[in-house]
C-alpha positions as CSV (number, residue, x, y, z in Angstrom):
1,X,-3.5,15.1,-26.8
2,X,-6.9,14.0,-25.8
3,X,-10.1,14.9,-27.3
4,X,-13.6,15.1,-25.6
5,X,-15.0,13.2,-22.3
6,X,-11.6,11.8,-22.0
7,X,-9.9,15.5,-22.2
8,X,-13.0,17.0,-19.8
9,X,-11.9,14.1,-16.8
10,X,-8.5,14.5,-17.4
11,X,-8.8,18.3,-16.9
12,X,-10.8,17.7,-13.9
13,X,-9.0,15.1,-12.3
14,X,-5.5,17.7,-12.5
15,X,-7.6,20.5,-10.4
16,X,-7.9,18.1,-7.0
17,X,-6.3,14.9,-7.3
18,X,-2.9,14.4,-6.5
19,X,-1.6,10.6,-7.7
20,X,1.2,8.7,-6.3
21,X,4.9,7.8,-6.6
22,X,4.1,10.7,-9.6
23,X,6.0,14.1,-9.8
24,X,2.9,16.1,-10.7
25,X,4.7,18.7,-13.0
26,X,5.0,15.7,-15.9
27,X,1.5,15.5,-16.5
28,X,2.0,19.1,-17.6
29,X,3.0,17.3,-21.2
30,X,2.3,13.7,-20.3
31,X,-1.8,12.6,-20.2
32,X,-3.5,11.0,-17.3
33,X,-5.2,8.4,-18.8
34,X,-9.5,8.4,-17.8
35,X,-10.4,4.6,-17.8
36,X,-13.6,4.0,-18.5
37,X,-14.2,0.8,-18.3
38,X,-12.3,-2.8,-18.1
39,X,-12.4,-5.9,-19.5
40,X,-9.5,-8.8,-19.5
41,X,-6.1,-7.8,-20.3
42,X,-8.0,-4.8,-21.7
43,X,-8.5,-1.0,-20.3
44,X,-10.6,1.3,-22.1
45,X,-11.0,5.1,-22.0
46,X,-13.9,7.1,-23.0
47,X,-13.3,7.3,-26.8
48,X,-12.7,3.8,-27.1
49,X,-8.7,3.1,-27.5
50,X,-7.9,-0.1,-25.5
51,X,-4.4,-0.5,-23.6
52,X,-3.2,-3.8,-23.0
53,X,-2.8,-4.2,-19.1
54,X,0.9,-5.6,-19.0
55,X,2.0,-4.7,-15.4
56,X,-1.7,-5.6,-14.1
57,X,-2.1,-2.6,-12.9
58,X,0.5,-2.4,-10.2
59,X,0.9,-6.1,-9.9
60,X,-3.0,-6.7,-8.5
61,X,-5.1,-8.3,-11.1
62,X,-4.6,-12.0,-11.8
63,X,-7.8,-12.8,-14.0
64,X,-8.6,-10.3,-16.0
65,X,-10.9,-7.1,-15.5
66,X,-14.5,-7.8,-14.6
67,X,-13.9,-11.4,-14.0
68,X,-17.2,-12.7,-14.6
69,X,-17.0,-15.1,-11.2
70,X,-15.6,-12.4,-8.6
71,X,-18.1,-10.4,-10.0
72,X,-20.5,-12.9,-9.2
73,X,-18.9,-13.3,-5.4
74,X,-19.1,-9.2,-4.9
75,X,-22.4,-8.6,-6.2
76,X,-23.5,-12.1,-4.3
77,X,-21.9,-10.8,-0.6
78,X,-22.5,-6.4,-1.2
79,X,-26.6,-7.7,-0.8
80,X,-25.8,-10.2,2.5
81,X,-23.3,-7.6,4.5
82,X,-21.0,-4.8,3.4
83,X,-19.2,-4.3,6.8
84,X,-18.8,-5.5,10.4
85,X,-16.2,-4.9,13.0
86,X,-13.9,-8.0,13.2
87,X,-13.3,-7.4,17.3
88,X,-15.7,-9.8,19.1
89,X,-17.6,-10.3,15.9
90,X,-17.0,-12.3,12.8
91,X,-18.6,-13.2,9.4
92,X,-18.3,-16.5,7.4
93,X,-16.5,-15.0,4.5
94,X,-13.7,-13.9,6.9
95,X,-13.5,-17.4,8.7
96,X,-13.5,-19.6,5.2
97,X,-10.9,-17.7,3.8
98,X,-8.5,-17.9,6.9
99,X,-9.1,-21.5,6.8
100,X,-8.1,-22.0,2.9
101,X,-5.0,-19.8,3.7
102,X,-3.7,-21.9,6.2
103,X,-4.6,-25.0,4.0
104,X,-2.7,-23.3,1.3
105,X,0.3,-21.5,2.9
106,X,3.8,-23.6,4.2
107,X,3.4,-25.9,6.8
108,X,3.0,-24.3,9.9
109,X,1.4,-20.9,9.4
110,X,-1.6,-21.7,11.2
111,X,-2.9,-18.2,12.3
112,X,-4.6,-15.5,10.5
113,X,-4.0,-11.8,11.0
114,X,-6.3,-9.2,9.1
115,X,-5.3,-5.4,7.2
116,X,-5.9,-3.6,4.5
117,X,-3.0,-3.5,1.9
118,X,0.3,-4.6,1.4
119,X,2.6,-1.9,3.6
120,X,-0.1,-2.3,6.3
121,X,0.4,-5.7,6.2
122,X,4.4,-5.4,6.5
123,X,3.7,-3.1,9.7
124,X,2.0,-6.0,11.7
125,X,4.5,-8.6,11.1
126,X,7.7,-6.2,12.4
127,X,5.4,-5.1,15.1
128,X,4.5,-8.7,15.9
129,X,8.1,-9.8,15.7
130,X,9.5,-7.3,17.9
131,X,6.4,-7.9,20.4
132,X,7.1,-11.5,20.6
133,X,10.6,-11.1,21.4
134,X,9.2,-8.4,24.3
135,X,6.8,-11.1,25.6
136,X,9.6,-13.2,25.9
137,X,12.0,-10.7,27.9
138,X,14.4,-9.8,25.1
139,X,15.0,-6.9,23.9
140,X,15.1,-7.0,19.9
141,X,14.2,-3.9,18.0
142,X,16.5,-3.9,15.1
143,X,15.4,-5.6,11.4
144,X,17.7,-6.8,8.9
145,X,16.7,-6.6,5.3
146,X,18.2,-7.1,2.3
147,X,19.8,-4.4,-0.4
148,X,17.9,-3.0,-3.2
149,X,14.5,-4.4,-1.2
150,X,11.3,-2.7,-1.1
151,X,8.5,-3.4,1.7
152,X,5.9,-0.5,1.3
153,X,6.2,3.1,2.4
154,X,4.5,3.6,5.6
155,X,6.9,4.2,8.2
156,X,7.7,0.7,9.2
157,X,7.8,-0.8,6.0
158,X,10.0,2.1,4.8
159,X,12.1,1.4,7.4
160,X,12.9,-2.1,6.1
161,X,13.3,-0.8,2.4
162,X,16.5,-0.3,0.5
163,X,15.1,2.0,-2.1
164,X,16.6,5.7,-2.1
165,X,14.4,7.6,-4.0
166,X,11.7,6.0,-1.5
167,X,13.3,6.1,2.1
168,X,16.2,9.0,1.8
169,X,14.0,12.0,2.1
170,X,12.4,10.1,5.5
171,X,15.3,8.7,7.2
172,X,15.2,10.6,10.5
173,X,11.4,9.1,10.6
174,X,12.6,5.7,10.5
175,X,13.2,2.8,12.7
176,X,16.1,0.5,13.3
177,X,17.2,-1.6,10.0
178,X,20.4,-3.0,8.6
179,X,20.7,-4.4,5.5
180,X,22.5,-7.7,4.3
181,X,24.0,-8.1,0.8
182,X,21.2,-9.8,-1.8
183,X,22.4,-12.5,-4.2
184,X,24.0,-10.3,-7.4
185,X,22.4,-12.9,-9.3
186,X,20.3,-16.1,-10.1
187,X,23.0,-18.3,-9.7
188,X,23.3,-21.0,-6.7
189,X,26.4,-19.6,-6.4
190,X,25.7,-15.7,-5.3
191,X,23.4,-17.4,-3.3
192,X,25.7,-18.8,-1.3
193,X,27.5,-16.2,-1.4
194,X,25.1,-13.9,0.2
195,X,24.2,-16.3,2.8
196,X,28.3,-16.1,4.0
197,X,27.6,-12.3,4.4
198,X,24.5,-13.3,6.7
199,X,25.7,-15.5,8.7
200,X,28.7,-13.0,9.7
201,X,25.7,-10.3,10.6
202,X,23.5,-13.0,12.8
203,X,26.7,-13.5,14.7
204,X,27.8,-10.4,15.4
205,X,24.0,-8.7,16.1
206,X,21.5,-11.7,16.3
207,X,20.7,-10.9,19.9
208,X,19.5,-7.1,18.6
209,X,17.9,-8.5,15.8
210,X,14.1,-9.3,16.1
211,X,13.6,-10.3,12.2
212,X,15.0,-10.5,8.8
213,X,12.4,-9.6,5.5
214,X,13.0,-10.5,2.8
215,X,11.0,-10.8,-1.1
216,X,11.3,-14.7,-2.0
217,X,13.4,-14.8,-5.4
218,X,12.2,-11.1,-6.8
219,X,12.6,-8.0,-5.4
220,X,9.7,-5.8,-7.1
221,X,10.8,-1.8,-6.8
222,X,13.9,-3.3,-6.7
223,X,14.1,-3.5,-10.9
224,X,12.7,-7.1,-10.8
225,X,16.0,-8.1,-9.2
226,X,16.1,-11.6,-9.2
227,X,17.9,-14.5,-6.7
228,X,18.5,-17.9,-6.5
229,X,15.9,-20.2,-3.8
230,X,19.1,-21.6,-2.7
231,X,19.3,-18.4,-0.8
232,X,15.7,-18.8,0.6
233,X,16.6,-22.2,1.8
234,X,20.1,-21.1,3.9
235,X,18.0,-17.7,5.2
236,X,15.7,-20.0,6.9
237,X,18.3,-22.3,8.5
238,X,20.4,-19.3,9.8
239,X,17.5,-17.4,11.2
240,X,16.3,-20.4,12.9
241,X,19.6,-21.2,14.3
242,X,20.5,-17.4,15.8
243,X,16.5,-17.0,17.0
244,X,15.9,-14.7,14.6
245,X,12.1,-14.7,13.0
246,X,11.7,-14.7,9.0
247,X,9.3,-12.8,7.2
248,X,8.7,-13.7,4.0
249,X,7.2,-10.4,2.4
250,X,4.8,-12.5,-0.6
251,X,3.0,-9.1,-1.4
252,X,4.0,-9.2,-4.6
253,X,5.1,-12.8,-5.3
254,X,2.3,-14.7,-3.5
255,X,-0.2,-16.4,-5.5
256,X,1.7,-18.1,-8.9
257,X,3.7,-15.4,-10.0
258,X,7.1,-17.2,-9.3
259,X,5.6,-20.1,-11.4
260,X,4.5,-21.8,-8.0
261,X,1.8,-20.8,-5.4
262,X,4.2,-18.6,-3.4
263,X,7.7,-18.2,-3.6
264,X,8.8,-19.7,-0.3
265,X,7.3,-23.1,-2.2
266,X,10.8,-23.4,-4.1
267,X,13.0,-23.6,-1.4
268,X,10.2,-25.5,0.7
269,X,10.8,-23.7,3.5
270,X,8.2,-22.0,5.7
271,X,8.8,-18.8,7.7
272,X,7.6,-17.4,11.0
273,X,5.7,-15.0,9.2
274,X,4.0,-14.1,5.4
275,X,2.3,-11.1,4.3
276,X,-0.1,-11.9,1.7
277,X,-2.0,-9.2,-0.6
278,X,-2.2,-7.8,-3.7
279,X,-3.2,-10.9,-6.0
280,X,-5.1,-12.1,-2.9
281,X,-8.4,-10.0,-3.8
282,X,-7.8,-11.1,-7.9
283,X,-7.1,-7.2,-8.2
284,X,-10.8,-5.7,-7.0
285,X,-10.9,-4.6,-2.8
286,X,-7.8,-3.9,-0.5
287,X,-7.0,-6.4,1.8
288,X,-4.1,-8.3,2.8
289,X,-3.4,-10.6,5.5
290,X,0.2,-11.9,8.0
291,X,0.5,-15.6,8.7
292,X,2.2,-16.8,11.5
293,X,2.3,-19.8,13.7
294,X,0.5,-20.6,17.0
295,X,4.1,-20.4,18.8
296,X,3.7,-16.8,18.1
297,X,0.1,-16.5,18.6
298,X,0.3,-18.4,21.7
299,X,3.0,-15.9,23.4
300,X,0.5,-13.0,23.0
301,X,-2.2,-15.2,24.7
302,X,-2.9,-14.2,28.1
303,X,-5.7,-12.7,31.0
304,X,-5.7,-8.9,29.8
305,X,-4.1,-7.3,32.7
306,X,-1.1,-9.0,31.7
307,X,-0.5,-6.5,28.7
308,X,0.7,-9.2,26.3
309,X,-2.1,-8.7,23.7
310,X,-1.1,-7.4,20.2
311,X,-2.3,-3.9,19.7
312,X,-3.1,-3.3,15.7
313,X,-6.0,-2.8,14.3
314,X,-8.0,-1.1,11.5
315,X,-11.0,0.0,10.9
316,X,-11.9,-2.5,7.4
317,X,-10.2,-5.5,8.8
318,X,-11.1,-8.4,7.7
319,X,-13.8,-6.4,4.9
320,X,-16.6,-9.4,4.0
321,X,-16.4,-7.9,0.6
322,X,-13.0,-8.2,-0.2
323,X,-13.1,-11.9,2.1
324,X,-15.6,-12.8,-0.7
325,X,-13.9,-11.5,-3.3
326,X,-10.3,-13.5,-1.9
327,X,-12.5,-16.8,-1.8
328,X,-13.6,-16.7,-5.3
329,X,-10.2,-15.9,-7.0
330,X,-8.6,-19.0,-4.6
331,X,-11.3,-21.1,-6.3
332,X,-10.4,-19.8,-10.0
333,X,-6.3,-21.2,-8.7
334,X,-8.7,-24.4,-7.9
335,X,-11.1,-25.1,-10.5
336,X,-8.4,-24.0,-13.1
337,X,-5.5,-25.4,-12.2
338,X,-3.9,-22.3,-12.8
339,X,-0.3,-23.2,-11.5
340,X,0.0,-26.2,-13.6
341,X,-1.9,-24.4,-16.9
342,X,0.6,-21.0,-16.2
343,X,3.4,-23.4,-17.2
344,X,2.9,-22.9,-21.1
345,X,2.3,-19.4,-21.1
346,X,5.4,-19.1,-19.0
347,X,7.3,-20.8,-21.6
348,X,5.8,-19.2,-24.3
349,X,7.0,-15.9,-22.4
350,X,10.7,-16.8,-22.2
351,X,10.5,-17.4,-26.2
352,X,9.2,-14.4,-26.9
353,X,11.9,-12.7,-24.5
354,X,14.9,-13.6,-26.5
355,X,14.8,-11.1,-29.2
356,X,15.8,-8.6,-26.6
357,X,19.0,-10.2,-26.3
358,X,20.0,-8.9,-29.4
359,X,19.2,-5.4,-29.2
360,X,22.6,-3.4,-28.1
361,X,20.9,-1.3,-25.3
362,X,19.6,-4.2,-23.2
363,X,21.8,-5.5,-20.6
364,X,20.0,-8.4,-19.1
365,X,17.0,-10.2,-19.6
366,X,15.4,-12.5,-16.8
367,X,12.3,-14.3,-16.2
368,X,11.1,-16.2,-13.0
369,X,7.5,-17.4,-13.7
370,X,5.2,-14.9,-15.2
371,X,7.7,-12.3,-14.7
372,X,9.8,-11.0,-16.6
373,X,12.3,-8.2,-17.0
374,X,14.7,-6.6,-20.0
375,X,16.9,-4.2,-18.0
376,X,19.0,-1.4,-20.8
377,X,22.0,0.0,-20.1
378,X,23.8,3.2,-21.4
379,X,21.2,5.9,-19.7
380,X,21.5,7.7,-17.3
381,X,18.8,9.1,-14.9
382,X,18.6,12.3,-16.5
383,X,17.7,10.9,-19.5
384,X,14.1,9.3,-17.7
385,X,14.4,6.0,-20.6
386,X,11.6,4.4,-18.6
387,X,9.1,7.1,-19.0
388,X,10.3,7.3,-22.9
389,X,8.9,4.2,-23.1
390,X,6.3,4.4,-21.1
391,X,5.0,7.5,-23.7
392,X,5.6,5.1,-26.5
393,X,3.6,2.1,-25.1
394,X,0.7,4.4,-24.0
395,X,0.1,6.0,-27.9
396,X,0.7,2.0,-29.2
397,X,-2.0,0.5,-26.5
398,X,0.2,-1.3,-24.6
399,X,0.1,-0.2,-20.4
400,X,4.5,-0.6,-19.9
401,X,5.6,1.3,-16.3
402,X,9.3,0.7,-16.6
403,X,11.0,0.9,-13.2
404,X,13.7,3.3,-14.5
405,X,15.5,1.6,-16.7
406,X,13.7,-2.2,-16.3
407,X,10.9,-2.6,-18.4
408,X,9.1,-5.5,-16.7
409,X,5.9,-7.3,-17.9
410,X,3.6,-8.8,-15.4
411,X,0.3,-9.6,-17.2
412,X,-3.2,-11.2,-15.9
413,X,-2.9,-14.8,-16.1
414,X,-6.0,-14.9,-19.0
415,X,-3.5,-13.4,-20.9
416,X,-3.6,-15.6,-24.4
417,X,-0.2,-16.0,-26.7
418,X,-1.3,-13.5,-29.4
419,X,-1.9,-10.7,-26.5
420,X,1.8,-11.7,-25.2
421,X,3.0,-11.4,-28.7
422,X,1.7,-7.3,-29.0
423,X,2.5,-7.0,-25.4
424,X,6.3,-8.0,-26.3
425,X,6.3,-6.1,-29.9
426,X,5.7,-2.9,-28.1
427,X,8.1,-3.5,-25.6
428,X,10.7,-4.3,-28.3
429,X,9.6,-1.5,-30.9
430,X,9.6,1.1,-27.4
431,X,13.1,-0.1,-27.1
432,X,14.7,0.4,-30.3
433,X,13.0,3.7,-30.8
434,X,15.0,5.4,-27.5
């Protein structure tokens, strides 16, 4: 157990915070970890031990803690402006980086829609779906998704979610969502498969349906579930040809975790919609953002007392700091060449991954890009294997948040092959201890 400063804000934090997707009573036996400071692939409490940030700290931070050039852009933009309202006003930050997105994103996505974080995010684009569809006199309130998907937790995104522990307790809160069997696998051929199973649900319902979301190749809360682009590809087709929007939820995938810049670039397809955040901001301010296309926009574009307008708004959209913050992590992708330099480490990543194969509690091990996943078997959820092994990486300095039994690794980009190497021997050691 902890010793001084780090004990004292651990003691304090238990009297008034209360800290998600957590069931309080563990920390009864199980530390909260005070972080003082951050630097790399590197956390650091207050008596010095150093955990090695493998899951980037919930899938946020692509270049490291205290990134010497987003630090730059913050400190740069906090002494210009802070804060404005983005209705009737603007701020160059806010206008550059809507103008890279579009430049960056698939052909197509030509407009810019501001929030805050992820779920936020997911909200606009089903409210924007189903409000296009109004605009247009039909009457389309119900969203497909696919199983074992996760979208966020606010109502909406909930809604769209095929998690239990997550949307079971909620369900009579919840809005109108069907789900579609995902691809069991990364084969082309449970792609196909999968895409059968759509088509039959388009036909039969594609005239309720406003939209089908979906996480391009990796489902995230979903165990790191992973699928074939094939399926991407034949999703796009069929939701074009029953008038059915896509939205490609890039939360998580977006910005070279795939091994390209999003993961709809595989399948070089481009959806109606894409919610962007997380890596967006390089890990350091909330913000996230929807792309869609100007036949959207344009259907909400009207004299006011025709009541077409979207209504969504918040109160930090479209935040100069985290604009700022967004533009210099897109030029690091730039000035880097991160997608093409990722290539090695991703390489270097699957070598590392095979000695899990031979352990006799692992079940699968998968990779797409910088992520990768060992799922066990034999354990049931009684037996809480991921948080086993999330005790044993915490006392070896290496941050591991399994999602039940998938251990996953997601690392900052800056990570070098030595740090993959203890990131990995952890991992493996955690594994063969339970």
């Amino acid at each position: 157990m902890f010793e001084g400063k780090n004990r004292e804000i651990m003691q304090r934090d238990l009297e008034v915070i209360w800290h998600p997707c957590t069931q309080m009573k563990d920390h009864e036996t199980l530390p909260i970890i005070p972080i003082a400071s951050a630097k790399g692939v590197y956390l650091y409490d207050f008596e010095g031990n150093r955990y090695l940030d493998a899951i980037s700290s919930w899938w946020v931070n692509l270049f490291g803690h205290s990134n010497p050039t987003i630090n730059a852009a913050l400190i740069s933009q906090v002494e210009q402006l802070e804060h404005v309202l983005l209705a009737g006003f603007t701020h160059a930050p806010a206008v550059e980086l809507a103008h890279q997105l579009v430049a960056l994103t698939p052909k197509g996505l030509e407009k810019v829609f501001y929030a805050d974080n992820g779920s936020s995010a997911v909200e606009v684009a089903l409210k924007m779906s189903y409000h296009y569809h109004y605009n247009q006199g039909k009457k389309k309130s119900l969203f497909l998704s696919l199983s074992n998907s996760y979208h966020g937790e606010t109502i909406g995104a909930l809604s769209v979610g095929d998690v239990g522990l997550y949307k079971e307790t909620y369900a009579p809160l919840l809005i109108a969502n069907e789900q579609v069997p995902v691809p069991k696998d990364q084969t082309p051929k449970a792609a196909h498969d999968a895409l059968e199973l759509l088509e039959t649900r388009l036909k039969e319902k594609g005239d309720k349906i406003a939209a089908l979301i979906l996480e391009p190749l990796i489902q995230g809360a979903g165990g790191m579930h992973m699928y074939h682009s094939d399926y991407l590809k034949g999703a796009r087709e069929l939701t074009s040809k029953y008038d059915v929007h896509l939205i490609a939820d890039e939360i998580m995938t977006g910005f070279g975790r795939t091994g390209m810049m999003f993961g709809c670039n595989h399948a070089k397809i481009s959806p109606d919609f894409m919610t962007l955040s997380k890596g967006l901001t390089g890990g350091y301010l909330p913000l996230s953002v929807v792309m869609t296309t100007n036949t959207i926009y344009n259907a909400f574009y009207c004299d006011y007392h025709e009541y077409k307008a979207f209504l969504h708004s918040h109160s930090y959209t479209g935040n100069p700091l985290a604009c700022s913050v967004a533009l210099a992590t897109l030029g690091i992708f730039e000035s880097q060449n991160i997608i093409e330099t990722n290539q090695s480490k991703q390489q270097h990543l699957s070598k590392l991954l095979q000695k899990f194969k031979s352990l006799p509690n692992v079940k699968t091990v998968r990779q797409q890009g910088m992520v990768a996943a060992v799922e066990l078997t034999g354990y049931t959820p009684k037996e809480r294997v991921g948080l086993q092994i999330y005790r044993y990486g915490l006392t070896h300095g290496v941050l591991l948040r399994p999602l039940g039994n998938v251990i996953y690794f997601m690392p900052p980009y800056i990570i070098t092959e030595s740090q993959m190497g203890e990131m990995i021997q952890v991992a493996y050691d955690a594994i063969k201890a339970v």
